[in-house]
N, C-alpha and C positions, 0 to 999 in steps of 0.2 A: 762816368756820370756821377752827381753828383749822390748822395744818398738822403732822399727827403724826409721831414719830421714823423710822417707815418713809415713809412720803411723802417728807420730808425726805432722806431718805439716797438713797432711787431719784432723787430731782430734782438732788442735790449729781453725783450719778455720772454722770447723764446730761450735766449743762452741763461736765464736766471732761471726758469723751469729746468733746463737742462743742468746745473750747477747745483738746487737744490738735491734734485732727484739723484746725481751721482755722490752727493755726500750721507743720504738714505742707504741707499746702495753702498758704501764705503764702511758706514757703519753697521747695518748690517745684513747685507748678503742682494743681491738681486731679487732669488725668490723670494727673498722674505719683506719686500716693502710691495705694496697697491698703486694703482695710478691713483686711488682716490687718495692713499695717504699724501702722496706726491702732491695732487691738487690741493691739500690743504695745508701742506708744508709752506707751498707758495703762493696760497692765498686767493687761488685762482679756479671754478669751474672743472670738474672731470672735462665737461665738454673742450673749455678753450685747452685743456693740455691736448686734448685729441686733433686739436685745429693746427695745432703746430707738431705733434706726432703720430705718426698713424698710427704707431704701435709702441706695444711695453719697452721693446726693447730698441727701437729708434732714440728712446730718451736715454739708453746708456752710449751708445753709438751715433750721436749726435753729430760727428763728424765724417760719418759713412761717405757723403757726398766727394766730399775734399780728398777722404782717404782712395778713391774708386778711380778721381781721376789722377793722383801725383803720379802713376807711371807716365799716364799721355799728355801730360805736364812737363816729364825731364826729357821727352821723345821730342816736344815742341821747341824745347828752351836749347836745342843741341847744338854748339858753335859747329861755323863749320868744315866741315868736311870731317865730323865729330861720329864715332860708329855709335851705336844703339849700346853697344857694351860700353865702351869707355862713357857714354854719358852716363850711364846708369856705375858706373865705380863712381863716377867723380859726387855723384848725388851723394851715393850711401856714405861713401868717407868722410863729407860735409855734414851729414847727422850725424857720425859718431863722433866727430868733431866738436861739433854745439850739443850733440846730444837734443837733437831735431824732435817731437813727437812722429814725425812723418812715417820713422822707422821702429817706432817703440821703443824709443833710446832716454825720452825723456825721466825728469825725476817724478816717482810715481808709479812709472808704466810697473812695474813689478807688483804693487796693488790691485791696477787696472787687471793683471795677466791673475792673481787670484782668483778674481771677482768675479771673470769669465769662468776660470777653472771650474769651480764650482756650480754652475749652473748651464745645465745641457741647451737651453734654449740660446745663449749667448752664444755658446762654441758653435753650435749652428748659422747664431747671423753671423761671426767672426769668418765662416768660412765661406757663407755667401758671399760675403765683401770680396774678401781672396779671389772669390773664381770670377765674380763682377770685374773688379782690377783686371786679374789676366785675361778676359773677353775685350775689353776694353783698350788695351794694347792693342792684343793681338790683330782685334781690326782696326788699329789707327798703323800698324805695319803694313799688314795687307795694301789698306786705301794707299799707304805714302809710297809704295814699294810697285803698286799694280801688281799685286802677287793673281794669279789666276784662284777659282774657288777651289781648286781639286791641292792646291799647295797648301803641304802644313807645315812649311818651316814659319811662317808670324806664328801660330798657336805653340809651334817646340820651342821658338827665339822667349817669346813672352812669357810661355812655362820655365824655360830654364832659370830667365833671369831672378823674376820673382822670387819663385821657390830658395834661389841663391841668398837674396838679401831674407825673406821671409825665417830661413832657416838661422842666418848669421845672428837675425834682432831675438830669435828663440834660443839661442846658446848663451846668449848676453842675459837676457830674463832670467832663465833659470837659475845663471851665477848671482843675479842680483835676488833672486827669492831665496836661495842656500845664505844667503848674508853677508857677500864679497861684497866688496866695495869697491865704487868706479875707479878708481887709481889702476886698479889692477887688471878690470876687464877691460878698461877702453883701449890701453896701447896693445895687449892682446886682441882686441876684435880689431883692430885695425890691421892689425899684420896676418889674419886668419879671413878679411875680406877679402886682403889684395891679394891674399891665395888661390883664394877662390875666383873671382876675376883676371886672374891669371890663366885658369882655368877655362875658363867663361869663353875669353878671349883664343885662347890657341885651337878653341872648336867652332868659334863664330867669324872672330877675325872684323873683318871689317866688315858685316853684315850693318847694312842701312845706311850705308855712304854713298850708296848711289843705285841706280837703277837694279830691279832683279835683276830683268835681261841681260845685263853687262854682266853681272856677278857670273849668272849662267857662265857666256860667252865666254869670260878668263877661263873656266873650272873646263870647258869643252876643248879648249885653246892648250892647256896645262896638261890632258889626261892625251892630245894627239900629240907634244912634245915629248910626253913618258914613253908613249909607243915608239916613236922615231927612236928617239937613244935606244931601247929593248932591242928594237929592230938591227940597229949598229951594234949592238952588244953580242946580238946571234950571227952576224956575218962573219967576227970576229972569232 
């Protein structure tokens, strides 16, 4: 659909609040700027920043929305007969590729990752995000999967993965805030993702290619075929 002249102008007004306020913030420190300062940086009402943020820290985290959904995003976009793990390598390798903001890969993000440092209310909403993301999976697995409610493999698949890429874009940060430079970290996180996805994989396997039930059903099929051989093995 198309996007009309008021749509248009509330979304122009809101990413320019949100651009001021993060270069406030940039300069100097989260706790240290106001929403009013904010509202007069950009020229605009305490009120109308509030119409577009509920909160202080919505205006640094601007992109919460977008960030909350990209796992049930690569779940969606998965070719097919594509598992839940390999879509999720092929995602992460493509931002350390371009250097995606998706994964904190972007130029800056090492700023970004200061900024939060510093101030305990950010690490708080940075980690609401995180556990928003993994709920948000988790039940987009459940629903595609018909996991029954008392199953926690979506909650373990969706913890695993995350925390997997979460931890990868956090080894890269920290080499970029010690003052390495990308030449050096990118083809090392690349070769230290697909280890870890490697990993990923030889304990999920093909986990989201198809129905639980079937999954089941191999795993029941496989553990009476181990018995059988056992069974021949002790007659012998």
């Amino acid at each position: 659909m198309r996007e009309g002249l008021r749509e248009r102008k509330k979304r122009e007004t809101r990413e320019r609040i949100a651009d001021i306020a993060m270069g406030l913030f940039m300069a100097r420190g989260f706790d240290n700027v106001t929403v009013a300062e904010v509202a007069r940086a950009a020229d605009v009402s305490v009120n109308t920043v509030f119409n577009y943020f509920s909160t202080k820290e919505d205006l640094f985290a601007d992109r919460q929305e977008m960030a909350v959904d990209l796992p049930q995003r690569v779940m969606r976009e998965r070719e097919p007969g594509e598992s839940v793990v390999r879509a999720f390598r092929r995602d992460y390798l493509d931002a350390v590729d371009t250097r995606h903001w998706r994964h904190g890969l972007n130029l800056g993000s090492d700023v970004f990752a200061r900024i939060v440092g510093a101030s305990p209310a950010l690490v708080a909403r940075l980690r609401q995000i995180h556990e928003e993301r993994e709920e948000g999976l988790a039940r987009m697995l459940a629903e595609e999967l018909d996991a029954s409610p008392d199953d926690l493999s979506p909650r373990l698949v969706a913890a695993h993965i995350l925390n997997t890429t979460r931890i990868l874009s956090g080894h890269a940060v920290a080499r970029m805030l010690a003052g390495e430079g990308w030449e050096t970290i990118g083809p090392d996180l690349r070769e230290q993702a697909e280890k870890a996805f490697d990993l990923l994989e030889s304990g999920l396997g093909d986990y989201g290619t198809g129905p639980l039930g079937a999954a089941g059903e191999a795993s029941g099929d496989q553990r009476d075929a181990e018995g059988e051989d056992q069974e021949r093995e002790g007659e012998h």
